[in-house]
PASEBA-1860 file (N, C-alpha, C; in nm, 3 decimals):
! residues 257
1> XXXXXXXX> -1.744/4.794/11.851/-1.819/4.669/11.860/-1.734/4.564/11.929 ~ -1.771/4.511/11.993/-1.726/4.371/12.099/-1.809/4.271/12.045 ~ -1.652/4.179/12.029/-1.710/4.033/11.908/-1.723/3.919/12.035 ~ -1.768/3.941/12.136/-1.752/3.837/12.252/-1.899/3.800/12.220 ~ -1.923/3.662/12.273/-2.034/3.578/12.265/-2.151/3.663/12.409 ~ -2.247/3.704/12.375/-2.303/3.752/12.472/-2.493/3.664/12.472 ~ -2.507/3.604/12.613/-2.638/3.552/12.603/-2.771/3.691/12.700 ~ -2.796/3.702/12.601/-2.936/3.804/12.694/-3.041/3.738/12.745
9> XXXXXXXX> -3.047/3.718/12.884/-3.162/3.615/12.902/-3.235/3.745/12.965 ~ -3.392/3.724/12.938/-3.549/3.798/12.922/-3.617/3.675/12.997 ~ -3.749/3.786/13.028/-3.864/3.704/13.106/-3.937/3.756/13.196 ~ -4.075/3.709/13.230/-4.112/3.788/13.341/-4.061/3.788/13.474 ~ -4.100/3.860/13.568/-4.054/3.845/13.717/-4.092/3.723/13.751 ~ -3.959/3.649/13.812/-3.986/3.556/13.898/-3.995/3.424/13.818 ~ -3.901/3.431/13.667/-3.900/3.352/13.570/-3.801/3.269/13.643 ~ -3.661/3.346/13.708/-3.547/3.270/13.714/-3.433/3.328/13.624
17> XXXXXXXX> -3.464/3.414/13.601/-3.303/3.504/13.532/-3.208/3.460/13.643 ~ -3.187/3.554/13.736/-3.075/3.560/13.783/-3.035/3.467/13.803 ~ -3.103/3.313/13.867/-3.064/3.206/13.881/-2.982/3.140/13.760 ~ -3.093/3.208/13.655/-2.997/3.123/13.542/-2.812/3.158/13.527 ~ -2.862/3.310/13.448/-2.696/3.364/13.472/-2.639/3.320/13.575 ~ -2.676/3.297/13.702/-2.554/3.203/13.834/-2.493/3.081/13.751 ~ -2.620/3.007/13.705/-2.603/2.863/13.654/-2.526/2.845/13.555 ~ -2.557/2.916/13.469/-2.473/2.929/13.333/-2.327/2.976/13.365
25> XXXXXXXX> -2.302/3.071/13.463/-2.131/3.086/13.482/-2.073/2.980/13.522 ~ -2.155/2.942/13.648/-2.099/2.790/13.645/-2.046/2.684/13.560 ~ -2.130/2.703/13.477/-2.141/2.605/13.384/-1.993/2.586/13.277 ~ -2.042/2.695/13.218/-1.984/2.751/13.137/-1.795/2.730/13.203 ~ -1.761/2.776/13.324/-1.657/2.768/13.371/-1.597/2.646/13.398 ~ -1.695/2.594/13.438/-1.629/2.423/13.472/-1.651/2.325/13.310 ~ -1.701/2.356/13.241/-1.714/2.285/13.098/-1.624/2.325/12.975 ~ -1.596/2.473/12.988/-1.483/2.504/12.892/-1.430/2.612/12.972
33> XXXXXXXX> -1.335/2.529/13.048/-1.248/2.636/13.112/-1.148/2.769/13.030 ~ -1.114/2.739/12.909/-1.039/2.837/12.818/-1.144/2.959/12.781 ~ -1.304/2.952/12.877/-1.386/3.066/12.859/-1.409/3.158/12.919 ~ -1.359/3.281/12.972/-1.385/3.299/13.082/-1.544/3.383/13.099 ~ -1.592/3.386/13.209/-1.706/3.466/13.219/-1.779/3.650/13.248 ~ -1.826/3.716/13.182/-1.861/3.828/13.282/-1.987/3.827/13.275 ~ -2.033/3.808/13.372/-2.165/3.840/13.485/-2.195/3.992/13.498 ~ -2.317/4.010/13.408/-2.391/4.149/13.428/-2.509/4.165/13.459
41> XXXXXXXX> -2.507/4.278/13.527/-2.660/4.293/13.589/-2.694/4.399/13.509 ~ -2.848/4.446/13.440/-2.912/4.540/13.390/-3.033/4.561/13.462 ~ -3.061/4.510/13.638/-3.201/4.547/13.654/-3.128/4.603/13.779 ~ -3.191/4.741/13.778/-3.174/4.834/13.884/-3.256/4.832/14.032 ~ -3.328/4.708/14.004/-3.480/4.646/14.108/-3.410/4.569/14.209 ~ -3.318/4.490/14.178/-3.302/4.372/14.201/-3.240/4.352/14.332 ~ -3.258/4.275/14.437/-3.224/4.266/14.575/-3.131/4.159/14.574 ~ -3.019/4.124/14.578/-2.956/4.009/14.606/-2.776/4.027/14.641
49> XXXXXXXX> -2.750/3.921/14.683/-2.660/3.958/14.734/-2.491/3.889/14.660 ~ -2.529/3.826/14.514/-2.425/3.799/14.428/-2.311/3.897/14.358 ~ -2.192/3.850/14.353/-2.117/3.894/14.315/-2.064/3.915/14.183 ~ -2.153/4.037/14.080/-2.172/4.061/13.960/-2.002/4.083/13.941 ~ -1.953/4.046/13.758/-1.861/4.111/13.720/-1.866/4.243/13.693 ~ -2.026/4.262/13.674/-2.038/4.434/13.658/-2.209/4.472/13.646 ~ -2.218/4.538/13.759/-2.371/4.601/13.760/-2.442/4.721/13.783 ~ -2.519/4.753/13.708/-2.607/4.903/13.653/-2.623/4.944/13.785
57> XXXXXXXX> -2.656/4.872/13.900/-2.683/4.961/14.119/-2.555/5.010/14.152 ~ -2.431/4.973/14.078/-2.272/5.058/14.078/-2.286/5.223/14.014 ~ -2.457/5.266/13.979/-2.484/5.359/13.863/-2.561/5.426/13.922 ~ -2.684/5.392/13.917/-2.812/5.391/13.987/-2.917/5.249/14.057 ~ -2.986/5.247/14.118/-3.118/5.224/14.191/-3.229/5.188/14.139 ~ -3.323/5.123/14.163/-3.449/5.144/14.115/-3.523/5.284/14.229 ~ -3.492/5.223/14.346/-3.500/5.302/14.472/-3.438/5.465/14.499 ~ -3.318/5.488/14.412/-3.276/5.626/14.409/-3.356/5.680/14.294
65> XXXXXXXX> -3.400/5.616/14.190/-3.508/5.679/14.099/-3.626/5.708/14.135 ~ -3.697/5.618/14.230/-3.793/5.663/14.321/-3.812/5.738/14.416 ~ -3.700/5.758/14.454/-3.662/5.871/14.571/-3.682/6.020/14.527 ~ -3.566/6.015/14.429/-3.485/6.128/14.380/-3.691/6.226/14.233 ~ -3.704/6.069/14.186/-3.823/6.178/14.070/-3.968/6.123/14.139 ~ -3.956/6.088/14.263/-4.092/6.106/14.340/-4.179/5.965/14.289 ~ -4.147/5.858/14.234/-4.232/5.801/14.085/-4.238/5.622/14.132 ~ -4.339/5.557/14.137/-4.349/5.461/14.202/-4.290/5.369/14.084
73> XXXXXXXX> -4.304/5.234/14.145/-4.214/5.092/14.103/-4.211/5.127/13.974 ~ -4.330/5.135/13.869/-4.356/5.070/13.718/-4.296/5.214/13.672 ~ -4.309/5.363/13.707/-4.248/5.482/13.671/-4.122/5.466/13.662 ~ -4.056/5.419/13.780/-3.916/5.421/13.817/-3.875/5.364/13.720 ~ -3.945/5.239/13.688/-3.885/5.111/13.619/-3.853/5.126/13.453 ~ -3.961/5.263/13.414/-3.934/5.281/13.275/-3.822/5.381/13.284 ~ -3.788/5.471/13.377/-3.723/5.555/13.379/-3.564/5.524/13.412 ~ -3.568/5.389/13.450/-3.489/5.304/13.457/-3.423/5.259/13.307
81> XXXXXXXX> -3.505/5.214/13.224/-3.454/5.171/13.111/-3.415/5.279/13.043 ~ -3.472/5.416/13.097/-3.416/5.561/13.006/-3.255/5.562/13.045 ~ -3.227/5.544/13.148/-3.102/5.578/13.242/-2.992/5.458/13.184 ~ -3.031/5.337/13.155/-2.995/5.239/13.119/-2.906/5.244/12.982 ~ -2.958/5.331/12.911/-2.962/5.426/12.748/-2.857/5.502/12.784 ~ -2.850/5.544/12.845/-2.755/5.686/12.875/-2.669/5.650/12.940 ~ -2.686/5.541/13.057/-2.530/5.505/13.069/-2.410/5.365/13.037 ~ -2.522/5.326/12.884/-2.484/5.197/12.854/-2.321/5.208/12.781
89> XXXXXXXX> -2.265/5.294/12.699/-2.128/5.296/12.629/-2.047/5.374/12.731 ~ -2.054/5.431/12.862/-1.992/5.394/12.952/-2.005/5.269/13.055 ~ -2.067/5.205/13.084/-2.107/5.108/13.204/-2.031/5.040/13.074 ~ -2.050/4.963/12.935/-1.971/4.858/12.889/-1.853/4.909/12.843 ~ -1.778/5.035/12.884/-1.626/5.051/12.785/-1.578/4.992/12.878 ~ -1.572/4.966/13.007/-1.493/4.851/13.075/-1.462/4.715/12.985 ~ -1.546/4.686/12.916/-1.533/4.550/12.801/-1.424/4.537/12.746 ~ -1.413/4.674/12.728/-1.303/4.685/12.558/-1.178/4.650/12.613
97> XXXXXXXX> -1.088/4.658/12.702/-0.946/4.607/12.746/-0.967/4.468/12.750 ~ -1.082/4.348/12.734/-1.071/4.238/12.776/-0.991/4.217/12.616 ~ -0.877/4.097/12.650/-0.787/4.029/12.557/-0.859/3.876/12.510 ~ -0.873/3.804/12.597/-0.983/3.663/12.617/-1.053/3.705/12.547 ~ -1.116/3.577/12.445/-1.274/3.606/12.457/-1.339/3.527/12.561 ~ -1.462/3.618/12.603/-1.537/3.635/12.729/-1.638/3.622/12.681 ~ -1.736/3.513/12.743/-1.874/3.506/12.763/-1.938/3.623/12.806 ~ -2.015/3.674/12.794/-2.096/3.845/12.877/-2.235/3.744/12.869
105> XXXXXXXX> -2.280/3.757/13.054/-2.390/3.677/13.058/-2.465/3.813/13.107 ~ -2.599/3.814/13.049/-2.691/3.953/13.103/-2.811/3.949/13.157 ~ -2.819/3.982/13.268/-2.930/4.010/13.343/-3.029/4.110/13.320 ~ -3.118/4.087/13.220/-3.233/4.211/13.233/-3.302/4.246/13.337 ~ -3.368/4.341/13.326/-3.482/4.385/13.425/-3.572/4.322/13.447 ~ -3.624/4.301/13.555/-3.726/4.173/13.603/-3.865/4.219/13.525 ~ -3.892/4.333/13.485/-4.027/4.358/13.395/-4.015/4.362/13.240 ~ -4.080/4.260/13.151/-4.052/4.310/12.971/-4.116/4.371/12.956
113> XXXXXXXX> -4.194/4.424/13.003/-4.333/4.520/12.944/-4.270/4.647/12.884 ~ -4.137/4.713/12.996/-4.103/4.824/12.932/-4.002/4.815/12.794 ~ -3.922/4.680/12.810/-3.863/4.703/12.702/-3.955/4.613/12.554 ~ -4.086/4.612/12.581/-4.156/4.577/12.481/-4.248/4.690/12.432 ~ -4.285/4.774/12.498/-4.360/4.878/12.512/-4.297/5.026/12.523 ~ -4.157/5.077/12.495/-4.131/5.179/12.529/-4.017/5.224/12.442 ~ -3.980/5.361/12.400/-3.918/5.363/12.312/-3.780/5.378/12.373 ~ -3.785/5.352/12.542/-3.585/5.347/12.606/-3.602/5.184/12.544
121> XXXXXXXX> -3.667/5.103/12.581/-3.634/4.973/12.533/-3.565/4.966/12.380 ~ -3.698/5.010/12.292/-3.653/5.036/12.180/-3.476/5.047/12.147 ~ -3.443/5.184/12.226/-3.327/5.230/12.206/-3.222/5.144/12.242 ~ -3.250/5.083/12.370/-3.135/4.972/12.455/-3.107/4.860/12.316 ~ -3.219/4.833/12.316/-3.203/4.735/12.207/-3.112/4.720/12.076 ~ -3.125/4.879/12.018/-3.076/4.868/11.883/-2.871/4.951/11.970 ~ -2.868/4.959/12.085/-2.728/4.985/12.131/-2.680/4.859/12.155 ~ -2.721/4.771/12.182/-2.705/4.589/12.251/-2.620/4.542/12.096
129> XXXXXXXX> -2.761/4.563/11.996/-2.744/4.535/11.866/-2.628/4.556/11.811 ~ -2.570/4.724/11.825/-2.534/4.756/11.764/-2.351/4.716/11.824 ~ -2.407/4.667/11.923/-2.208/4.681/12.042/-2.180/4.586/12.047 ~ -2.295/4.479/12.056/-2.234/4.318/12.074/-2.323/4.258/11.926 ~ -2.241/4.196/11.836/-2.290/4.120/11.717/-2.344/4.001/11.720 ~ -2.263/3.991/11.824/-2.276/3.822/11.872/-2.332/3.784/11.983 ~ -2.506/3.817/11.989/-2.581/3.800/12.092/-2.698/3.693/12.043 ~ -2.692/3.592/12.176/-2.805/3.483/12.151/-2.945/3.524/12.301
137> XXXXXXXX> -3.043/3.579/12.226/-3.146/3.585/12.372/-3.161/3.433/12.396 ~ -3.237/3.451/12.566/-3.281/3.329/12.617/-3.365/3.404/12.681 ~ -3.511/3.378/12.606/-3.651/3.364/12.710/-3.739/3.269/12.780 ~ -3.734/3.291/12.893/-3.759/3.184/13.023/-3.937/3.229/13.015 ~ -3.971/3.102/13.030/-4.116/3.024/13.059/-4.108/2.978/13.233 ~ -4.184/3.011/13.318/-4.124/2.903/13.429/-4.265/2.804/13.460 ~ -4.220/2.698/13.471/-4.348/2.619/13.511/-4.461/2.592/13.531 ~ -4.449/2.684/13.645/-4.579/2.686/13.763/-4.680/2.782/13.656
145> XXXXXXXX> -4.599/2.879/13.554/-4.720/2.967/13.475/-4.759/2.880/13.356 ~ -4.681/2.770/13.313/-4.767/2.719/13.161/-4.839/2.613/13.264 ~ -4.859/2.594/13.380/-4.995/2.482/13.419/-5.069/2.618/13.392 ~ -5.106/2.684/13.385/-5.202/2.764/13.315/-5.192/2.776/13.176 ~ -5.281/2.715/13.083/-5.344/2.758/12.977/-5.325/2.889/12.902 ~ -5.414/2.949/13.018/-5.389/3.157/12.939/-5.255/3.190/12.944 ~ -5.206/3.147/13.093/-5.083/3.251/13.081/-4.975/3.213/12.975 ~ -4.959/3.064/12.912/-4.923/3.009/12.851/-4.873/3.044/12.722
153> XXXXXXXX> -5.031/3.059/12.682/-5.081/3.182/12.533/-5.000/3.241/12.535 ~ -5.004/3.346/12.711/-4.993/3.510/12.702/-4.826/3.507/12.687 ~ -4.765/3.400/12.714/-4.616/3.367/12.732/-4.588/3.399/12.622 ~ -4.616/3.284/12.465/-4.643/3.275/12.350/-4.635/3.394/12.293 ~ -4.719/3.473/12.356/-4.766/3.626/12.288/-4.667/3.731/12.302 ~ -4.631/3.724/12.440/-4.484/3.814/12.493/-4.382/3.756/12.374 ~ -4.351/3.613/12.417/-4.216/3.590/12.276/-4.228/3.624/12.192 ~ -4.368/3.629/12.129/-4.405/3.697/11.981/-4.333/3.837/11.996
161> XXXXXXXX> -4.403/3.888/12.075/-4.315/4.048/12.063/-4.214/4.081/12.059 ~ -4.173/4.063/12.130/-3.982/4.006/12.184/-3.914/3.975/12.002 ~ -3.993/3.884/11.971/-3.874/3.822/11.843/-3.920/3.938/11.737 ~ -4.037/4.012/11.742/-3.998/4.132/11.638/-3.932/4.264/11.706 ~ -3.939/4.260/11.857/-3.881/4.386/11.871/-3.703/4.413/11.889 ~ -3.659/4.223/11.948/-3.526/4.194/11.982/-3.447/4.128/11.860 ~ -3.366/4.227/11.766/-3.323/4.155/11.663/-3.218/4.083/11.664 ~ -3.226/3.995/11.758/-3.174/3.832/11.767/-3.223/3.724/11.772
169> XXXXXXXX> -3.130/3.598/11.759/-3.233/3.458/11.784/-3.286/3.453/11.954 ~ -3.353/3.412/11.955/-3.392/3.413/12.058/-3.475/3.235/12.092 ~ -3.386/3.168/12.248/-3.438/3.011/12.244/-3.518/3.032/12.372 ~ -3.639/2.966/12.361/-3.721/2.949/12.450/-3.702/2.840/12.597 ~ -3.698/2.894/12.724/-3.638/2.801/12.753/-3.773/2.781/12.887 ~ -3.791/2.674/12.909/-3.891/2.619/13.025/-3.823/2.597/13.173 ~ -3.806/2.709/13.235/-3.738/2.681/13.383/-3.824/2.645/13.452 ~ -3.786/2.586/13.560/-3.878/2.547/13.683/-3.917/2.435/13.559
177> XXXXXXXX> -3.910/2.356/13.485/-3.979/2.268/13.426/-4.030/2.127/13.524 ~ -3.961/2.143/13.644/-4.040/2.003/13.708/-4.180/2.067/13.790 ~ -4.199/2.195/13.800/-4.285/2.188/13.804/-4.398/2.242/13.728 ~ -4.387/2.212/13.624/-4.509/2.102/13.536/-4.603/2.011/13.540 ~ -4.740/2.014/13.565/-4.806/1.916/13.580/-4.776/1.799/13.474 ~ -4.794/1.679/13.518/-4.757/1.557/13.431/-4.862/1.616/13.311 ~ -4.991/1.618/13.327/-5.082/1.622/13.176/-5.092/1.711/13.146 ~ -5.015/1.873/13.172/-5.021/2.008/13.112/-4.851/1.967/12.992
185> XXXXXXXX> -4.774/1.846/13.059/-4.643/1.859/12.939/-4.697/1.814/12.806 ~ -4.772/1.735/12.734/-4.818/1.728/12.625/-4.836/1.842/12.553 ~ -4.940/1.955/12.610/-4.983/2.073/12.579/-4.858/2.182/12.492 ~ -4.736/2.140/12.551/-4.653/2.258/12.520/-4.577/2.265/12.367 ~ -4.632/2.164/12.357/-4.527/2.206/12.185/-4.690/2.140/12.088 ~ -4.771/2.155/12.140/-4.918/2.089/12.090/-5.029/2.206/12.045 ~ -5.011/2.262/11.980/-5.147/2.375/11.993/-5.261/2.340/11.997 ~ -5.307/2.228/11.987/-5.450/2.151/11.926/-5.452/2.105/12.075
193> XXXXXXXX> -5.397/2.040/12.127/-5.438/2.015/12.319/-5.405/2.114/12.360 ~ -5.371/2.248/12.344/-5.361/2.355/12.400/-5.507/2.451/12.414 ~ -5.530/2.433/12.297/-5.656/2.460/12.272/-5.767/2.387/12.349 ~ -5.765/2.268/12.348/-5.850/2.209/12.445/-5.844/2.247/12.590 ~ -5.735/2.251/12.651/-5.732/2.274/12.737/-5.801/2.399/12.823 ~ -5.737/2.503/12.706/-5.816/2.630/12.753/-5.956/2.620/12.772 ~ -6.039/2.546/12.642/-6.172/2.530/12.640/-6.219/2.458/12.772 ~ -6.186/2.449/12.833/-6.182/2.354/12.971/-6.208/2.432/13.057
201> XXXXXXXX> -6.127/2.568/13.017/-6.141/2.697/13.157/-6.293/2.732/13.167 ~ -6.329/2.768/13.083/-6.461/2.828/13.043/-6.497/2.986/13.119 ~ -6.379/3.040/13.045/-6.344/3.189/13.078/-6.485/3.271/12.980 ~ -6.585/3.249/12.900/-6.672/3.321/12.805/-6.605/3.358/12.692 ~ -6.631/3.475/12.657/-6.592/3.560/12.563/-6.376/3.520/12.568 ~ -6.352/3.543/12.677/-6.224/3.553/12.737/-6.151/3.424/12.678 ~ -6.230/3.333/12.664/-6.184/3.160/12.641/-6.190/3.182/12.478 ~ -6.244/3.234/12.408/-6.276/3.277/12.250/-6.109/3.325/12.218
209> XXXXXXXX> -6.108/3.497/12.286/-5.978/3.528/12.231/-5.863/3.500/12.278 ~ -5.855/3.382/12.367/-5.720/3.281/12.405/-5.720/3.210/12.229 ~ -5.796/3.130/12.216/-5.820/3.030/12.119/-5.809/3.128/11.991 ~ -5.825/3.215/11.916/-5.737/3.326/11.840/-5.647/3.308/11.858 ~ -5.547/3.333/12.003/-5.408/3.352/12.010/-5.368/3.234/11.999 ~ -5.382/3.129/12.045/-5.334/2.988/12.018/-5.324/2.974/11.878 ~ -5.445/3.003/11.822/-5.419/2.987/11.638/-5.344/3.061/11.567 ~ -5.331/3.200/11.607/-5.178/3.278/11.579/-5.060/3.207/11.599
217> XXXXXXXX> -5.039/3.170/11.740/-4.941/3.096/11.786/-4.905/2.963/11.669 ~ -4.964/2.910/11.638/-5.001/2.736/11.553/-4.850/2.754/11.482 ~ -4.873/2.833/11.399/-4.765/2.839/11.313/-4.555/2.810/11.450 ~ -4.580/2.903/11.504/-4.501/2.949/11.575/-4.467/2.810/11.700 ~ -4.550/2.754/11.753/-4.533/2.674/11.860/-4.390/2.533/11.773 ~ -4.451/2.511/11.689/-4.373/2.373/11.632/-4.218/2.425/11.581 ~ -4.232/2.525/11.583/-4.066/2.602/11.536/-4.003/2.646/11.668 ~ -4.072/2.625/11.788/-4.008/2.694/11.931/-3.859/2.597/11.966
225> XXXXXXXX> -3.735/2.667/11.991/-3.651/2.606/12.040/-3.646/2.605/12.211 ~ -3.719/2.510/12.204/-3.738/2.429/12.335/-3.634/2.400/12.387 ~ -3.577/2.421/12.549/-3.483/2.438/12.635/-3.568/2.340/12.771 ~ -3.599/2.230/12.833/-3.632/2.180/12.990/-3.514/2.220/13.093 ~ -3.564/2.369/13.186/-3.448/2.368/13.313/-3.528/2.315/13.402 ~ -3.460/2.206/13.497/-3.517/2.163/13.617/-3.514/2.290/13.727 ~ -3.595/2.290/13.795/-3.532/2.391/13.897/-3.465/2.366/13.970 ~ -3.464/2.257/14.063/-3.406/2.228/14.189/-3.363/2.097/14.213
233> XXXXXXXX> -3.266/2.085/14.040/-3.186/1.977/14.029/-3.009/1.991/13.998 ~ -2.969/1.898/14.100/-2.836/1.908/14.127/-2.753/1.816/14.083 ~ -2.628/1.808/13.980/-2.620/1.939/13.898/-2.741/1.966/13.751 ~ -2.739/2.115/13.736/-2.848/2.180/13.703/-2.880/2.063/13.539 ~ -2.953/2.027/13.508/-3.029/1.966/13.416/-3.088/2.045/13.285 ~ -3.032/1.999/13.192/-3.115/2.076/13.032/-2.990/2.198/13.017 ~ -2.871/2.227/13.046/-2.811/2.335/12.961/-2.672/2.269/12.839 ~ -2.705/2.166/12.893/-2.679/2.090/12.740/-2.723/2.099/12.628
241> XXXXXXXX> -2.839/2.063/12.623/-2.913/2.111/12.520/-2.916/2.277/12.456 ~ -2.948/2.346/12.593/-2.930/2.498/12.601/-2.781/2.543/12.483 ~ -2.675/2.455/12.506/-2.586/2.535/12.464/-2.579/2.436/12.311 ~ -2.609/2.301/12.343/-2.647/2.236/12.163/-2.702/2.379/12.086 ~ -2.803/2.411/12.147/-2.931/2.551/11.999/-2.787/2.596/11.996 ~ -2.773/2.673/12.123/-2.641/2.826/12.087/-2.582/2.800/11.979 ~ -2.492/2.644/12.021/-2.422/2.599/11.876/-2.502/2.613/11.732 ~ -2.594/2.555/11.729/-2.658/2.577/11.622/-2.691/2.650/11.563
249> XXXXXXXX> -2.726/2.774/11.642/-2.760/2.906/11.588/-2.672/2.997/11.564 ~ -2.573/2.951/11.633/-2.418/3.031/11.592/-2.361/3.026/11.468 ~ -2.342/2.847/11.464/-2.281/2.847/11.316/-2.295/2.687/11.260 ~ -2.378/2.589/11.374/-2.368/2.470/11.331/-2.285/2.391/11.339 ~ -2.120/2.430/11.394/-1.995/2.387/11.398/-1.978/2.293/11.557 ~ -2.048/2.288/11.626/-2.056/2.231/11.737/-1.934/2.236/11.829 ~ -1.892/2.409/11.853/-1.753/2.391/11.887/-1.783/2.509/12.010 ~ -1.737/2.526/12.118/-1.759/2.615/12.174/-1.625/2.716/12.195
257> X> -1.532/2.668/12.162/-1.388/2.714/12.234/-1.413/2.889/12.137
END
């Protein structure tokens, strides 16, 4: 087991993971320099051209899985999280010589569906669990999807899953938050104008079992640890707060060293 502070940030495609983990090393480096960082990648999809401390395409592909078992994106992608399983206590025994304690910032796979829906997720999960003790998730909301109503819910509904299937705390965080419509920000910590709102869509039947999920949600919305990331504000905005919860959920001691 590795007692290093590790943040798992989750979300759908195109939430802003990777951006975040950039942001957060940053951060993290220039704010408590006695921390040092490792930068990991876990999505075998991913196109970019950053310089990971350590990543799963040093392993496999999403693209050599598709190649090699014939099996398009969403196949690959579960078969991906199988591979992920099997080569996770080698890909992290590199960890174990670190002397420092080290931040481990983690990049999931740009899809949750599989690790909400599948029993490699399942498995990744309870190995995460079981190797790093000291893990805080961060699930990203991005903007442009809570000016929608449903997808909002459906956001709601994903975290729901997530917090019974990922046995950690897990803080909700709103990237891309400037773009937010001015009169959709009320809505978000509101279930009762959330609700209205939807009723507004006038989806039929469809607008009924949003308004179910919102009332599931009720309980759940007023307990959300709310995170605002700007997107395309310099320097990055809201991981103050971000690392206030960590503190809090860590131990309350307000200390990061």
């Amino acid at each position: 087991m590795l007692k290093m502070p590790v943040l798992l940030i989750m979300g759908p495609a195109g939430s802003g993971k990777t951006s975040l983990v950039k942001t957060l090393a940053t951060y993290i480096q220039s704010e408590h320099v006695s921390s040092p960082v490792t930068t990991c990648n876990l999505d075998p999809g991913i196109e970019d051209h950053y310089e990971w401390t350590m990543d799963i395409r040093s392993r496999f592909t999403l693209r050599d899985i598709m190649e090699q078992e014939k099996l398009g994106p969403n196949g690959a992608m579960v078969r991906g999280y199988e591979r992920l399983v099997q080569h996770f206590d080698a890909f992290f025994s590199s960890l174990e010589p670190l002397e420092d304690p080290s931040w481990l910032l983690i990049d999931t796979p740009g899809q949750v569906e599989p690790l909400l829906f599948s029993a490699s997720g399942n498995a990744l999960m309870e190995k995460m669990h079981y190797s790093f003790p000291d893990v805080t998730g961060i699930f990203l909301m991005p903007g442009d999807m809570i000016n929608d109503p449903a997808h909002y819910a459906f956001l709601l509904m994903v975290y729901a899953g997530l917090s019974l299937k990922v046995p950690v705390e897990i803080i909700q965080v709103i990237s891309k938050a400037d773009l937010i419509d001015d009169d959709v920000l009320p809505c978000v910590q509101d279930a009762k104008a959330l609700q209205e709102r939807l009723l507004s869509r006038k989806m039929g039947e469809f607008t009924e079992f949003g308004m179910h999920a919102i009332e599931m949600m009720e309980r759940l919305i007023p307990a959300l640890h709310l995170v605002f990331l700007q997107a395309n504000a310099e320097p990055a905005t809201g991981l103050d707060d971000l690392f206030d919860i960590i503190n809090e959920l860590k131990c309350g001691c307000g200390d990061l060293s």
